[in-house]
C-alpha positions in Angstrom: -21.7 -3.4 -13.3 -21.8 -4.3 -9.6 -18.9 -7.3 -9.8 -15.5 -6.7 -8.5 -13.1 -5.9 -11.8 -10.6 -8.0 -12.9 -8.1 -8.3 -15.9 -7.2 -4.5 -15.0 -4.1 -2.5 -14.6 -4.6 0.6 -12.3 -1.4 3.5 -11.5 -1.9 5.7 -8.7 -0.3 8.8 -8.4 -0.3 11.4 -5.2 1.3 12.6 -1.8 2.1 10.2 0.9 2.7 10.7 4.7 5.2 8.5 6.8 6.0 8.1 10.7 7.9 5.4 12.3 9.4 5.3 15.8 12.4 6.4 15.5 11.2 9.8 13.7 10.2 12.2 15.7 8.3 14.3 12.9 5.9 12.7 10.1 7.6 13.0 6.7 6.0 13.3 3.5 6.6 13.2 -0.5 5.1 12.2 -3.9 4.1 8.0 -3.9 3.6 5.9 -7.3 1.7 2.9 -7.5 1.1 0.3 -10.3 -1.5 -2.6 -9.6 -2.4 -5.0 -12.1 -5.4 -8.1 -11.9 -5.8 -11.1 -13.8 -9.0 -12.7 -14.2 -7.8 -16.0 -12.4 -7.7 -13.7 -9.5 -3.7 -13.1 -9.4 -2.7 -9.8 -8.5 0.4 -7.7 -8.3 1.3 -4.4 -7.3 4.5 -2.3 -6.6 5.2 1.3 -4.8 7.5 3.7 -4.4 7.7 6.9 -1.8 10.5 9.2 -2.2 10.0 10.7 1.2 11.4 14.4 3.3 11.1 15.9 5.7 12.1 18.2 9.1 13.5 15.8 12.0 14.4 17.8 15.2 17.7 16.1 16.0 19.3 17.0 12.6 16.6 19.4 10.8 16.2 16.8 7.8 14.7 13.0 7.4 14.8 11.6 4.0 13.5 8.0 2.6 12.8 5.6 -0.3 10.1 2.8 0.7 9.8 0.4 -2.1 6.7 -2.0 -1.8 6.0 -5.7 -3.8 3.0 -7.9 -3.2 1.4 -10.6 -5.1 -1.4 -12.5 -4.0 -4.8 -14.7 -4.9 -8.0 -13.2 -4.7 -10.4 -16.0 -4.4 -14.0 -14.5 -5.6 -17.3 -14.7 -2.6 -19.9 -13.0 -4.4 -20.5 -11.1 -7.5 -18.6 -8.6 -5.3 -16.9 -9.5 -2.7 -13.0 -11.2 -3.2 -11.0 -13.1 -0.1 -7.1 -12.1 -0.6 -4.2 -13.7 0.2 -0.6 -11.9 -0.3 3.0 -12.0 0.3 5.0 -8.8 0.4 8.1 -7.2 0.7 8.9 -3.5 2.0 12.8 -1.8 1.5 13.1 1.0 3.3 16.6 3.2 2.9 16.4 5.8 5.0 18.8 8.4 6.9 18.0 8.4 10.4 18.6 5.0 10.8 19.4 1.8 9.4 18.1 0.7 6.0 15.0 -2.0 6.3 13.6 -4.9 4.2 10.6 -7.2 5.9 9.1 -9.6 4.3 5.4 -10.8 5.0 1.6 -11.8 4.3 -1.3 -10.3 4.1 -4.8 -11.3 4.7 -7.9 -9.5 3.7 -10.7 -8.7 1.1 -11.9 -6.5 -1.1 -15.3 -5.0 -2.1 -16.8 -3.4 -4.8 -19.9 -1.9 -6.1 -20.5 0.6 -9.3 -16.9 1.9 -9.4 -16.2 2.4 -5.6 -13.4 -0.2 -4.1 -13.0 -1.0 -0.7 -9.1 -3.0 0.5 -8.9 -4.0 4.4 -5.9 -6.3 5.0 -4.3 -7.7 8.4 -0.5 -7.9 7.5 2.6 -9.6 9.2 6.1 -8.5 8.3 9.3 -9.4 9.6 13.0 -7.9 9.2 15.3 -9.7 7.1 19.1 -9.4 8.8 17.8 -6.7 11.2 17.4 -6.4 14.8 14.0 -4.6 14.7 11.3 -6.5 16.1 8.4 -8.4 13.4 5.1 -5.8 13.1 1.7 -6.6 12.7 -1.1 -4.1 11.7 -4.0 -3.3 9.2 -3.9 -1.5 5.6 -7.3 0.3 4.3 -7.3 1.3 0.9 -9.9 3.0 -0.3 -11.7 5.1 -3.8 -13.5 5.5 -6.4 -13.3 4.9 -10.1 -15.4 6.5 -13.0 -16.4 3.4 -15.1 -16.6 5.1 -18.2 -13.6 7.5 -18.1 -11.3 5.3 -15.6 -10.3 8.1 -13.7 -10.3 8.0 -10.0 -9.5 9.2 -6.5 -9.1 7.6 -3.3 -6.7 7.1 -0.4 -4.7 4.1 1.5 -3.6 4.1 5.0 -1.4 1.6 6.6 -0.9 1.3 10.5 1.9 -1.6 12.0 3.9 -1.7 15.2 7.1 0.6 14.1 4.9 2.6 11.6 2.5 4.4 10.2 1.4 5.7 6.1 -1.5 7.2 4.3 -1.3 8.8 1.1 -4.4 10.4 -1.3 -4.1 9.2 -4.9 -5.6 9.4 -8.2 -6.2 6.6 -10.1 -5.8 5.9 -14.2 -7.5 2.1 -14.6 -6.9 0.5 -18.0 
């Protein structure tokens, strides 16, 4: 029971939040998730935020922030995995340009009983913009009832131009 899961599909569901530097007020809306493992150790996951809220130049801030990464997760222990992942981030919003970076991330994961830990150092950089590359850390973090598959937990995400956290709940098949 204490091994890392593989072979599983997992959607998360909940609220994100969402800053960057050119907002001046933290915006926020609903966020879903789909993750899915093979037993080789392959992983993908996608996300999308549709998120709104109060900017103080214009009185509104809207966004959609679309997330891909697929990566190897390379098994340590019983529970403990080494990842390795490309991604790539759109993000169409309306106080400023629209945004795609592309990047790695680095990291691992731990798990024990039903409870999942994610840190990951990431690199991105804009494709055909003028932004500057980031660099940061993501955290995800929950639980997972192993005989029912429902779960909670939470993910936050902090780079150069920005910052994201959201609380989910988790449905792993």
């Amino acid at each position: 029971m204490g091994s890392v899961s593989a072979g599983s599909l997992t959607m998360s569901g909940g609220l994100a939040v969402y800053k960057d530097d050119i907002l001046e007020d933290v915006i926020f809306g609903p966020t879903l998730s789909l993750r899915g493992r093979l037993d080789s150790g392959l992983y993908l996951g996608v996300e999308g935020m549709r998120l709104e809220g109060d900017q103080n130049d214009d009185g509104t801030a809207a966004a959609n922030r679309g997330e891909v990464e697929i990566g190897i997760a390379q098994r340590a222990t019983h529970n403990f995995d080494v990842l390795l992942g490309l991604e790539a981030v759109h993000l169409d919003r309306d106080w400023g340009p629209s945004r795609t970076d592309a990047g790695a991330a680095v990291g691992f994961r731990s798990a024990q009983n039903g409870l999942e830990t994610e840190v990951h150092a990431l690199y991105r950089y804009p494709e055909g913009s003028d932004e500057s590359a980031q660099v940061g850390i993501r955290l995800r973090t929950g639980g997972v009832n192993l005989e029912t598959g429902w779960g909670i937990g939470i993910s936050v995400t902090w780079l150069t131009d920005e910052r994201m956290g959201s609380a989910l709940v988790h449905r792993r098949f």
